[in-house]
N, C-alpha and C positions, 0 to 999 in steps of 0.2 A: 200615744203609740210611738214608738222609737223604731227607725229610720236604721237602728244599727241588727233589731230583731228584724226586719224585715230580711236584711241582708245578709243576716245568719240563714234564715229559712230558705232565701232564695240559693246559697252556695250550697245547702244541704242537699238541695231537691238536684239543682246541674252538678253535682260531685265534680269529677275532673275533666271530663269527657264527653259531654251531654251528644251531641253529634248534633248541636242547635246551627253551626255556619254562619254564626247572624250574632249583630252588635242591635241590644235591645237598650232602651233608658225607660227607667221609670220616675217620672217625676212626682212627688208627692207635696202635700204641705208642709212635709219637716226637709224635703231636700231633695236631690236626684240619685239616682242610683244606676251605674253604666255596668251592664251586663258583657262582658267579652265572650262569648260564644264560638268564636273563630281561632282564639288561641289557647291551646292546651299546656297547661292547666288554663281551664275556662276560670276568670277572674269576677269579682263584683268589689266595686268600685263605688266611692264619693264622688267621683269627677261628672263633671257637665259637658257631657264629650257629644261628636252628633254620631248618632244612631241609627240602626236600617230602618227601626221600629220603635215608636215611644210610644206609652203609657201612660197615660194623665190620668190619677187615680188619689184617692185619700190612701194612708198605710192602713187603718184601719179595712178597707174596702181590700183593698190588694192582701192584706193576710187571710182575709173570708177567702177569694178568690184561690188562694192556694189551699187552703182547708177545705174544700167545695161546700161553704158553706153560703157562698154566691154564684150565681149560674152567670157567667160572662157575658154569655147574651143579655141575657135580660139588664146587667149593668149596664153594657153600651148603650141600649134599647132603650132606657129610662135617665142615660147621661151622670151615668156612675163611674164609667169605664169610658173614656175616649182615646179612639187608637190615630197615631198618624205616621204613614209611609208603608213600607212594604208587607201586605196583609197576609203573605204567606207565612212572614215570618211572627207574625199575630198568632196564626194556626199553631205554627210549632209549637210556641210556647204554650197553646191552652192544650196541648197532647201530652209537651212534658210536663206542665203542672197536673192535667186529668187524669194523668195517666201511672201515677202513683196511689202505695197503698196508705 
């Protein structure tokens, strides 16, 4: 899986605007990926920046996750999905990923 699909998928879903407030990272096996949420245009990034909120996830797992073809919960719950820092900003993200058609 590529590191740079994920980061198409994930600019597609926040387009320019998401109303997220919050600097998210997702760290994968192929690499990090630093979500800027706070500034408009909302970016995604290569960089290993610190975040409100990281994401410890395979890209594999994390593309399910936005396809809902993983339930988040049940990721975390089984140590698929490991979140750390600020859990609201966990939430937002599973409303604006869930929350697509």
């Amino acid at each position: 899986m590529s590191l740079q699909i994920l980061a198409d998928r994930i600019k597609d879903i926040l387009g320019t605007d998401s109303g997220l407030d919050a600097t998210v990272k997702f760290k994968t096996e192929d690499g990090s990926l630093f979500v800027d949420g706070k500034s408009v245009p909302n970016s995604v990034s290569q960089e290993d920046l610190e975040a409100d909120c990281t994401f410890e996830v395979s890209t594999k797992n994390a593309l399910k996750l936005i396809d809902g073809d993983l339930n988040a919960m049940m990721a975390y719950m089984t140590g698929k999905l490991k979140i750390d820092g600020d859990m609201s900003v966990a939430m937002k993200i599973a409303q604006t990923f869930g929350g697509r058609e």
